[in-house]
ZAKOLTOR-493094 format. One record per residue (C-alpha): residue number from 0; x, y, z; chain. Coordinates in nm, 2 decimals, decimal comma, always signed. Layout:
// residues N
VOKOL     k       xx       yy       zz   c
VOKOL   NUM        X        Y        Z   A
...
***
This chain:
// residues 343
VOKOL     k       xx       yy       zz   c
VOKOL     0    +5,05    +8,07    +1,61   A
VOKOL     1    +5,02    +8,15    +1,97   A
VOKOL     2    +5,29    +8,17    +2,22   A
VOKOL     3    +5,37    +8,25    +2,56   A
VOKOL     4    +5,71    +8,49    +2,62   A
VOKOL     5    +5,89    +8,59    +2,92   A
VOKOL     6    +6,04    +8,97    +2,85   A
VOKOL     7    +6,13    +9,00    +3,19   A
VOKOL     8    +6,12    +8,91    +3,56   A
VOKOL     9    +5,73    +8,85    +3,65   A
VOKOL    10    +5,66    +9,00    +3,26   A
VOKOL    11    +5,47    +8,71    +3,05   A
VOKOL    12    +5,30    +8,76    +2,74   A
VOKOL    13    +5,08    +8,54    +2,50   A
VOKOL    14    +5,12    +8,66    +2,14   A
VOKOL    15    +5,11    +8,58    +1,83   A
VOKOL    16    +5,44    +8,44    +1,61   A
VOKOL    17    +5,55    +8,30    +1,31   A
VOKOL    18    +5,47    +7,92    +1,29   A
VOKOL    19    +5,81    +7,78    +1,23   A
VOKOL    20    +5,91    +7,55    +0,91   A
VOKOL    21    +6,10    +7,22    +0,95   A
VOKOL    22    +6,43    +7,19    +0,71   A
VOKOL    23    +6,61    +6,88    +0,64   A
VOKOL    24    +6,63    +6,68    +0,94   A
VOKOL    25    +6,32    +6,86    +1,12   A
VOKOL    26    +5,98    +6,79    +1,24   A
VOKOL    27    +5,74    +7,00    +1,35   A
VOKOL    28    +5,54    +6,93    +1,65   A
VOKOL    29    +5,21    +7,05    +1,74   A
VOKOL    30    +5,25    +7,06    +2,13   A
VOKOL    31    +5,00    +6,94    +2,33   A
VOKOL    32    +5,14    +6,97    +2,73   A
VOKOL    33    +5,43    +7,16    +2,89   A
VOKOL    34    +5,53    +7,09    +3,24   A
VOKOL    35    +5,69    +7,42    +3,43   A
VOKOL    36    +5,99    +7,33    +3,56   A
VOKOL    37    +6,21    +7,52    +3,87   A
VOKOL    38    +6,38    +7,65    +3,58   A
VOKOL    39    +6,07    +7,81    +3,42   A
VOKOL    40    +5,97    +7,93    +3,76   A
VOKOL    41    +6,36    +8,09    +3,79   A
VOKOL    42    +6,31    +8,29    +3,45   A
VOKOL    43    +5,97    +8,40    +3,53   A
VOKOL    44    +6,01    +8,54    +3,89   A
VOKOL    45    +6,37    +8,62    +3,85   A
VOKOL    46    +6,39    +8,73    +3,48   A
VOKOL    47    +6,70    +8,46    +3,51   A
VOKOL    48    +6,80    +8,13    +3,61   A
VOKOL    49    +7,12    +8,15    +3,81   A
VOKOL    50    +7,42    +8,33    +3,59   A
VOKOL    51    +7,14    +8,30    +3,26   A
VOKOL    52    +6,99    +8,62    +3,24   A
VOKOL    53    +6,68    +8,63    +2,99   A
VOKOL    54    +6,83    +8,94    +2,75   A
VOKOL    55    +6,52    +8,85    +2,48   A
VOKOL    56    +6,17    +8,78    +2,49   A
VOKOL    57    +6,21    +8,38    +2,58   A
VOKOL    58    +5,96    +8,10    +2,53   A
VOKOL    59    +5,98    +7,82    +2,82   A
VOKOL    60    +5,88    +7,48    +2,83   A
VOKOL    61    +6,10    +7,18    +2,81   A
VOKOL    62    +5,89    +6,93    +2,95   A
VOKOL    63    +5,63    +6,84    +2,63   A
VOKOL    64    +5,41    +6,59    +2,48   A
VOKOL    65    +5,22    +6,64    +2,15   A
VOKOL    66    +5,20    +6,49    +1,80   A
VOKOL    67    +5,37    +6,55    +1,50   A
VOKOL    68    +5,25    +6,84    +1,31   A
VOKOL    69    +5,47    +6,82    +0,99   A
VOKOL    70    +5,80    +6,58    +0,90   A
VOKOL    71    +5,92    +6,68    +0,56   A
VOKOL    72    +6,08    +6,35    +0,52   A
VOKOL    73    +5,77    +6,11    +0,55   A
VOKOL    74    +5,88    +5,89    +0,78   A
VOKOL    75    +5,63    +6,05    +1,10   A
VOKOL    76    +5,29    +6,07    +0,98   A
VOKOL    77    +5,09    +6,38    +1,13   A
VOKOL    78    +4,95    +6,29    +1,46   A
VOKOL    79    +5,21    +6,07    +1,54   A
VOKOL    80    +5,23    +6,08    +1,95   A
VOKOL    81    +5,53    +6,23    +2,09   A
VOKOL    82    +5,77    +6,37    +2,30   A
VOKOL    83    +6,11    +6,54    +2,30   A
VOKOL    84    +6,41    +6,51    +2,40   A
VOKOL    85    +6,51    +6,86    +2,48   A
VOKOL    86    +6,92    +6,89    +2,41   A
VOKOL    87    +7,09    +6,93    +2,12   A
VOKOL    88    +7,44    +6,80    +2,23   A
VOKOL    89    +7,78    +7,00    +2,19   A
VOKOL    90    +8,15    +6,96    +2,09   A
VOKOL    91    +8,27    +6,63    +2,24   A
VOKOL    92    +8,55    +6,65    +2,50   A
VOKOL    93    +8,86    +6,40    +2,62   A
VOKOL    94    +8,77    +6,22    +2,91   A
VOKOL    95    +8,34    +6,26    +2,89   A
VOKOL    96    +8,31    +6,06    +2,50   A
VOKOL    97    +8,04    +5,90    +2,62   A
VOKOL    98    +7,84    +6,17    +2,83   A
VOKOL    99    +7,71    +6,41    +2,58   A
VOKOL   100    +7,51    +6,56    +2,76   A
VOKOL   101    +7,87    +6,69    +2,96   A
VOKOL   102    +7,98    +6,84    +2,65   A
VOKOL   103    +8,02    +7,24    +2,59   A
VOKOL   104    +7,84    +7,44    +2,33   A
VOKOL   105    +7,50    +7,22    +2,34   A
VOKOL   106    +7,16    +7,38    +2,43   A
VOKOL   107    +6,81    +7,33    +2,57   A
VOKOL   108    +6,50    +7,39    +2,49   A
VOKOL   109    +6,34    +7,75    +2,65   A
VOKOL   110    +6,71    +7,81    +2,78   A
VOKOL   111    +6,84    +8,15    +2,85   A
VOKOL   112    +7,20    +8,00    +2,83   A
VOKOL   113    +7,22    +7,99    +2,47   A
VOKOL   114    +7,26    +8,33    +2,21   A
VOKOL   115    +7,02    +8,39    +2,09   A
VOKOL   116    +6,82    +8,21    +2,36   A
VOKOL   117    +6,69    +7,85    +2,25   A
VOKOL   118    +6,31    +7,92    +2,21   A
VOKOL   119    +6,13    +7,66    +2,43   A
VOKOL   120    +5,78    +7,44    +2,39   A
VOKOL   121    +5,55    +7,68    +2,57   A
VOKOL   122    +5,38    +7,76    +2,17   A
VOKOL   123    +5,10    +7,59    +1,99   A
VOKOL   124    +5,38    +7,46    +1,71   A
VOKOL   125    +5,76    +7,35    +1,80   A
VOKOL   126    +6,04    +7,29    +1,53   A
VOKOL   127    +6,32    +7,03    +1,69   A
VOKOL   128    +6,59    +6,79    +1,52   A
VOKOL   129    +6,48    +6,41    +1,39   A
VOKOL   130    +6,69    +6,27    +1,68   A
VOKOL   131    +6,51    +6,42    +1,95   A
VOKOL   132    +6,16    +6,31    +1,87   A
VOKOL   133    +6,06    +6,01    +2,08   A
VOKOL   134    +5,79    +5,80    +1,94   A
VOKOL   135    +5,53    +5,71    +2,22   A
VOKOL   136    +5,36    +5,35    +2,25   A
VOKOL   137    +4,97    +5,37    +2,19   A
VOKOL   138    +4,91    +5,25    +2,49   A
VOKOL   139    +5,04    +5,62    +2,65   A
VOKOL   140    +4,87    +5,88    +2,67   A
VOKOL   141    +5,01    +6,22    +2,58   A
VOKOL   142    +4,94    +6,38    +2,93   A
VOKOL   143    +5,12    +6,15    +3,12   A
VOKOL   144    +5,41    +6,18    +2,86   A
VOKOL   145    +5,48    +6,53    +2,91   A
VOKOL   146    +5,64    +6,36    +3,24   A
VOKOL   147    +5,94    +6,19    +3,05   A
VOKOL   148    +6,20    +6,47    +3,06   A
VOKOL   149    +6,21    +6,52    +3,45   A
VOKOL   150    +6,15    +6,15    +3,51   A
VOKOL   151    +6,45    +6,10    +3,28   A
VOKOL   152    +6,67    +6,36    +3,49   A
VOKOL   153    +6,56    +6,14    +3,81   A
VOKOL   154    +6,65    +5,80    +3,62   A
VOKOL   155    +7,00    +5,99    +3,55   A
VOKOL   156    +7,05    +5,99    +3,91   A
VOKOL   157    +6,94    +5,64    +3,95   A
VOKOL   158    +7,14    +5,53    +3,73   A
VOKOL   159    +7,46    +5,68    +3,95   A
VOKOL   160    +7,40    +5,48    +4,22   A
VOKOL   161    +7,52    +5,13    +4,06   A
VOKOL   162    +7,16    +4,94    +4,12   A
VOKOL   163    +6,88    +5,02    +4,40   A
VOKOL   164    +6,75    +4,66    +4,40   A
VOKOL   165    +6,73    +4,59    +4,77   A
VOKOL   166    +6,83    +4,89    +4,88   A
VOKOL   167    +6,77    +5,12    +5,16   A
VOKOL   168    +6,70    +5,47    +5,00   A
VOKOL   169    +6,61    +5,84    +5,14   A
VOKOL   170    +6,50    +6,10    +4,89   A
VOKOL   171    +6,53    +6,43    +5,04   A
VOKOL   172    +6,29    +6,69    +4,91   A
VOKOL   173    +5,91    +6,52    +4,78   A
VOKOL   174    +5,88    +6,79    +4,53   A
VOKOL   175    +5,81    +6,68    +4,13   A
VOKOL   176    +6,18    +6,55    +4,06   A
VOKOL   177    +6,18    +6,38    +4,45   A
VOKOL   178    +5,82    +6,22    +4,34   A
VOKOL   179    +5,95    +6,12    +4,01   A
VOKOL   180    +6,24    +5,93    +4,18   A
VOKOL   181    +6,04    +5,77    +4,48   A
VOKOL   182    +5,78    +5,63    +4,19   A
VOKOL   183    +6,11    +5,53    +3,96   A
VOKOL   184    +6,33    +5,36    +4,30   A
VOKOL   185    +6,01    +5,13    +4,40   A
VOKOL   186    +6,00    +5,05    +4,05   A
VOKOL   187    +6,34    +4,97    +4,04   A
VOKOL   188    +6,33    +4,73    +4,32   A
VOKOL   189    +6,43    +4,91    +4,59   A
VOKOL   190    +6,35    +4,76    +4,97   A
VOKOL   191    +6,25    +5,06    +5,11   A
VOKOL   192    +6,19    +5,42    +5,03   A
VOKOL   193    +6,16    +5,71    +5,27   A
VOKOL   194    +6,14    +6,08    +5,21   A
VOKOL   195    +6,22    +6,43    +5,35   A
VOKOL   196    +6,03    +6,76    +5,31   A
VOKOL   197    +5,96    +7,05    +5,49   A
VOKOL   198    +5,52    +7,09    +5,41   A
VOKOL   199    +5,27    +6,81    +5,48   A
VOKOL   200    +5,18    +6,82    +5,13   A
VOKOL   201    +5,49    +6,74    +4,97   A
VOKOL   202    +5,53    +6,43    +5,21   A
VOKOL   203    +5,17    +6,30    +5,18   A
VOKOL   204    +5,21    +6,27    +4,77   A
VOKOL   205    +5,56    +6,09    +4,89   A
VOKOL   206    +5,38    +5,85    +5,04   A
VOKOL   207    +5,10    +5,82    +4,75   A
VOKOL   208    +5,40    +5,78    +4,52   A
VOKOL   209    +5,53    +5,46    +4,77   A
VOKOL   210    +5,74    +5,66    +5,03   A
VOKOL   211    +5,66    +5,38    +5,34   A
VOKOL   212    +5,80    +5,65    +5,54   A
VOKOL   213    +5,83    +6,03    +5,55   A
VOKOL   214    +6,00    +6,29    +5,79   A
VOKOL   215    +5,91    +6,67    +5,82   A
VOKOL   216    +6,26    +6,77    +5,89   A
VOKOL   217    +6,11    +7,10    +6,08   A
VOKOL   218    +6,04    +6,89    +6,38   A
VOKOL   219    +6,20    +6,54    +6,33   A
VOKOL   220    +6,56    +6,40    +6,29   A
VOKOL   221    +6,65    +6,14    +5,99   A
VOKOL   222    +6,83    +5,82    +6,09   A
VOKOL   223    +7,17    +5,85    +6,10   A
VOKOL   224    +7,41    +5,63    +5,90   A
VOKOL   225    +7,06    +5,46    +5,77   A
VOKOL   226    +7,08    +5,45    +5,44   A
VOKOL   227    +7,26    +5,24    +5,09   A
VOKOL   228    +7,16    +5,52    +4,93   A
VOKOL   229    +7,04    +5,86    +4,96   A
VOKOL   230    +6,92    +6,11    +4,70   A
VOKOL   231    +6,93    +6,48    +4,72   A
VOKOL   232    +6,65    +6,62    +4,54   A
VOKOL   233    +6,58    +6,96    +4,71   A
VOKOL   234    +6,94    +7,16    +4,62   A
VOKOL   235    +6,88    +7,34    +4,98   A
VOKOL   236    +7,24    +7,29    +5,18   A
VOKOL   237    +7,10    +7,17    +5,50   A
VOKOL   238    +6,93    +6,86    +5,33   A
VOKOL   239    +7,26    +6,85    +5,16   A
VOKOL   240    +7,42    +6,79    +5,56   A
VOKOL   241    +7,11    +6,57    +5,61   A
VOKOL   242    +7,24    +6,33    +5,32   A
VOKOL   243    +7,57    +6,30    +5,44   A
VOKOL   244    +7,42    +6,22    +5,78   A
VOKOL   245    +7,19    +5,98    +5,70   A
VOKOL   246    +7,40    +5,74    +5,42   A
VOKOL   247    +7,55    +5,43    +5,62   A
VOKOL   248    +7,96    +5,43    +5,59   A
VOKOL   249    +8,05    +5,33    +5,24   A
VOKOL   250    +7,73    +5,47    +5,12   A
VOKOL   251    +7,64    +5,65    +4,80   A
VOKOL   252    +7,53    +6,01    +4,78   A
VOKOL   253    +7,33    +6,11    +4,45   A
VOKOL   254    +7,30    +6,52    +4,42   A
VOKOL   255    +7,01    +6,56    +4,17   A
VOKOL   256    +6,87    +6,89    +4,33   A
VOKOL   257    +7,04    +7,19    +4,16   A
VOKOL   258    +7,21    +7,44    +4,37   A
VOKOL   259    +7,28    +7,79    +4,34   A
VOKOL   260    +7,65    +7,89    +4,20   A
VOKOL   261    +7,78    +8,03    +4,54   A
VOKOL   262    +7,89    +7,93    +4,86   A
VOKOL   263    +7,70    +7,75    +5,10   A
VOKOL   264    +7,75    +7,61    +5,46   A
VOKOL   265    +7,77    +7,19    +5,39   A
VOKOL   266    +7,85    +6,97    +5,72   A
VOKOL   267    +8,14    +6,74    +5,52   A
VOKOL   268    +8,24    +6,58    +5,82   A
VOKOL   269    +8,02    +6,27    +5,77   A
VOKOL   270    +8,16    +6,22    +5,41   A
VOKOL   271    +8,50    +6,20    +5,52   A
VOKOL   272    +8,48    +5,99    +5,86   A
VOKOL   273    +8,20    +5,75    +5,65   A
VOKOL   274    +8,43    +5,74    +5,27   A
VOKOL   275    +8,08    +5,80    +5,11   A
VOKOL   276    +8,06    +5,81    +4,77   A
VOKOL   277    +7,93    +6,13    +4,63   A
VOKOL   278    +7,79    +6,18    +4,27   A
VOKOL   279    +7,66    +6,50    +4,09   A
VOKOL   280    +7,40    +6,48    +3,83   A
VOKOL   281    +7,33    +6,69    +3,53   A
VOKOL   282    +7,04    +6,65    +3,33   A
VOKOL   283    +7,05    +6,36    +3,14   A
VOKOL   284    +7,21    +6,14    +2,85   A
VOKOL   285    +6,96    +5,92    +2,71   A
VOKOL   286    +6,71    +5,83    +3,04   A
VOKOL   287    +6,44    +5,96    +2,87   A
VOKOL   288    +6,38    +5,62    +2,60   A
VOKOL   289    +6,38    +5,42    +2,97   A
VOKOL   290    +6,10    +5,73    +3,11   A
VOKOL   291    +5,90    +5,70    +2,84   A
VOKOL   292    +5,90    +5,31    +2,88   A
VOKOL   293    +5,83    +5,30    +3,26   A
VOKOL   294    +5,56    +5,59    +3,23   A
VOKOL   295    +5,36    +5,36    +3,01   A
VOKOL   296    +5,40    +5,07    +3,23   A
VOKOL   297    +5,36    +5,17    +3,55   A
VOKOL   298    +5,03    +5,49    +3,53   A
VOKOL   299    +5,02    +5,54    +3,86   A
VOKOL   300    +5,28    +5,77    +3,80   A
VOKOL   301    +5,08    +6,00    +3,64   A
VOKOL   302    +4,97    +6,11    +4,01   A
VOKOL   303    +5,27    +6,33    +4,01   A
VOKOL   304    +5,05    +6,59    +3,79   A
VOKOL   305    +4,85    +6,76    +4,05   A
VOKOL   306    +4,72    +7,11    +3,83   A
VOKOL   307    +4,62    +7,10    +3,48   A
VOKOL   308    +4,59    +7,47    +3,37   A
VOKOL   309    +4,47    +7,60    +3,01   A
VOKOL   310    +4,75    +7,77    +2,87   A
VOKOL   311    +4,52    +8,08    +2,87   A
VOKOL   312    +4,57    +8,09    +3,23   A
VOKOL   313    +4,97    +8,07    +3,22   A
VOKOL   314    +5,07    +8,29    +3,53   A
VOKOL   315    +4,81    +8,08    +3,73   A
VOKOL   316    +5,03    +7,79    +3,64   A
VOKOL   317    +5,30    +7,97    +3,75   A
VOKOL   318    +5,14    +8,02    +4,04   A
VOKOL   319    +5,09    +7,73    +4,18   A
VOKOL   320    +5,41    +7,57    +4,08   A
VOKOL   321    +5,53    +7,84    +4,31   A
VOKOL   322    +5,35    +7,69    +4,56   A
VOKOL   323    +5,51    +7,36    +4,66   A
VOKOL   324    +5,25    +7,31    +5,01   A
VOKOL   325    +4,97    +7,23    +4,75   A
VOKOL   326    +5,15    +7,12    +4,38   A
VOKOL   327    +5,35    +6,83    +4,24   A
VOKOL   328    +5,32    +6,88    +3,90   A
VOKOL   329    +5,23    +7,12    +3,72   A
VOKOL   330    +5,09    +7,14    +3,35   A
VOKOL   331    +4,98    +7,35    +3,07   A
VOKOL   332    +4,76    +7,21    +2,81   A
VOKOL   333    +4,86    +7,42    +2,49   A
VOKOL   334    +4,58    +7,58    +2,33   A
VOKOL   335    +4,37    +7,31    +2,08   A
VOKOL   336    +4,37    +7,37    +1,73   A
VOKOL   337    +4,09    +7,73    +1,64   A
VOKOL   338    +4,13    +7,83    +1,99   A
VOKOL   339    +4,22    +8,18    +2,09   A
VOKOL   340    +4,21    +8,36    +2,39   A
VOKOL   341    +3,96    +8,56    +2,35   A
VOKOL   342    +3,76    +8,28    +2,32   A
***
C-alpha cells in the first residue's frame, strides 16, 4: 500500500509499505479522508511538534473517515462507513478516573510522542483497536466525517463551560478548531456568537459558520467585560490577554488553542480583579460519538472544509493549511483503490 512519511523537517515522501494485518480485537480500515491538523503542519515544517521530535520516518493523519477494510471478528462488514477515534488511553491515575484521556502512557494516532512513533492515517490502509472505530449513520457522508476528531476537541471545550444555552460567547481565533466551535456554540443554543482573527478570511468563514459579529483585532478593540463565555482557540498569548479582557466578572475562560511549552507574556490582571474561571482543555474524552451525531445533523458544517487535495498532491495540502488567509479546512482524499501516482 501507499503511504505518505515525514523523515524530517520539510522532507515528505509517498512510498510504498506493508499493508498491515488486524489481530484479535482489530479492524482494518481502508481510509478514505485525512484532515491536516496544526500538529501535522508542526511535524512537517518543524521536523517536530513542540518537545516531540520525529526520530523515524512518521505517517500523519488523525483526522479520518473511511470504511472498513477487514474485521477478523465479523461483526463490521467491509465497507462499513467509519471514523476513528484516534487515542488509545493509558494507565489510570488517582484523582482523573474518569478523564482517560488525562492518563500517562496512552498515544495518538501519527504522534511523534510515542516510541516507536504511533504511525498515523495519512496511508491507503490503517490497523486501529475495535473500540476506536465509530460506526457512521447512512445519512453521513464520509467527507464531512473526517471532521469528527477536531469537532470533538471543540465539543471538549464546550463541554467545560457548564452549558452555552443563552449565552454570550467570543471565540478568539476563526481558524478550523475556532470554526468548528462557532458551528457547535450556535448549535448548542448559544444567544450570540462573536469571533476574533487577525486575516479577513478567517473572520468572513466565522461569520458563514454563524459568527453575528467579528473583530480584526489588528485595528479594533473587543468589548470588555462582554462576555459569559469566551473561548481561546488561537494559543497566541495576546488573544490569551484578549480573553481575560473581554469575559464579564464571574465569567468562564475555555483555553482550547495549544500553546508552546515556554514562557509567554499573559496580562492576568483581569482574571484576578474579575474571579474568572479558567479551564484548560486537552484533546478529548469521548466528544467524538456527540461530533459525529451533530455532523450528521446539522451539514452546513461541512463548510469548514475549504481544499480538497488528492493525496498525490500532499505538500500542496500542506501548503495551504499553512496558509490560514485563504483555508479552513484542509483535506486529503487517500488514493482510491488501483490508483498510483504515476497515474
Amino acid at each position: 500500500m501507499k503511504a505518505a512519511y515525514i523523515d524530517a523537517r520539510e522532507t515528505l515522501s509517498i512510498r510504498e509499505t506493508p499493508v498491515p494485518q488486524p489481530g484479535e480485537g482489530e479492524v482494518r480500515i481502508r481510509v478514505d479522508f485525512v484532515g491536516i491538523c496544526g500538529s501535522d503542519l508542526h511535524y512537517f515544517s518543524e521536523g517536530a511538534n513542540g518537545a516531540f521530535v520525529v526520530r523515524e520516518p512518521l505517517i500523519p493523519g488523525h483526522e479520518l473517515s473511511g470504511r472498513v477494510d477487514l474485521d477478523p471478528s465479523g461483526e463490521l462488514a467491509p465497507g462499513t462507513p467509519v471514523t476513528v477515534h484516534p487515542a488509545r488511553f493509558g494507565t489510570p491515575i488517582e484523582g482523573a478516573e474518569d478523564q482517560p484521556h488525562l492518563w500517562p502512557g496512552g498515544s495518538y494516532l501519527g504522534s511523534a510522542s510515542t516510541w516507536p512513533h504511533t504511525q498515523g492515517a495519512l496511508a491507503e490502509q490503517l490497523v486501529v483497536a475495535r473500540d476506536m472505530v465509530r460506526v457512521l449513520p447512512p445519512t453521513l457522508p464520509v467527507r464531512r466525517a473526517a471532521l469528527a476528531e477536531p469537532l470533538a476537541v471543540a465539543l471538549h471545550g464546550i463541554a467545560k463551560t457548564g452549558g452555552v444555552a443563552g449565552k454570550r460567547v467570543l471565540v478568539t481565533g476563526a481558524g478550523p478548531i475556532g470554526l468548528l466551535a462557532i458551528a457547535a456554540l450556535v448549535a448548542a443554543g448559544a444567544a450570540e456568537v462573536h469571533a476574533t482573527d487577525v486575516l479577513p478570511g478567517p473572520l468572513h468563514r466565522a461569520r458563514e459558520l454563524g459568527a453575528v459579529r467579528v473583530f480584526d483585532v489588528t485595528s479594533e478593540d473587543v468589548p470588555a467585560s462582554s462576555y459569559d463565555i469566551v473561548m481561546e482557540c488561537s494559543g497566541v498569548a495576546a488573544s490569551v490577554s484578549v480573553a481575560f479582557r473581554a469575559a464579564r466578572p464571574a465569567g468562564v475562560v475555555v483555553q482550547v488553542g495549544m500553546v508552546p511549552d515556554e514562557p509567554r507574556p499573559v496580562n492576568l490582571a483581569p482574571f484576578i480583579s474579575k474571579e474568572l474561571r479558567v479551564f484548560g482543555t486537552f484533546r478529548f474524552h469521548d466528544e467524538i460519538d456527540e461530533a459525529v451525531r451533530l455532523l450528521d445533523a446539522h451539514p452546513e458544517i461541512e463548510a469548514v472544509i475549504t481544499h480538497e487535495f488528492p493525496a498525490d498532491r500532499i505538500e500542496d495540502a500542506f501548503a495551504a493549511a499553512k496558509d490560514s488567509a485563504s483555508s479552513g479546512k484542509v483535506v486529503v482524499a487517500v488514493w482510491p483503490e488501483g490508483h498510483s501516482p504515476e497515474s
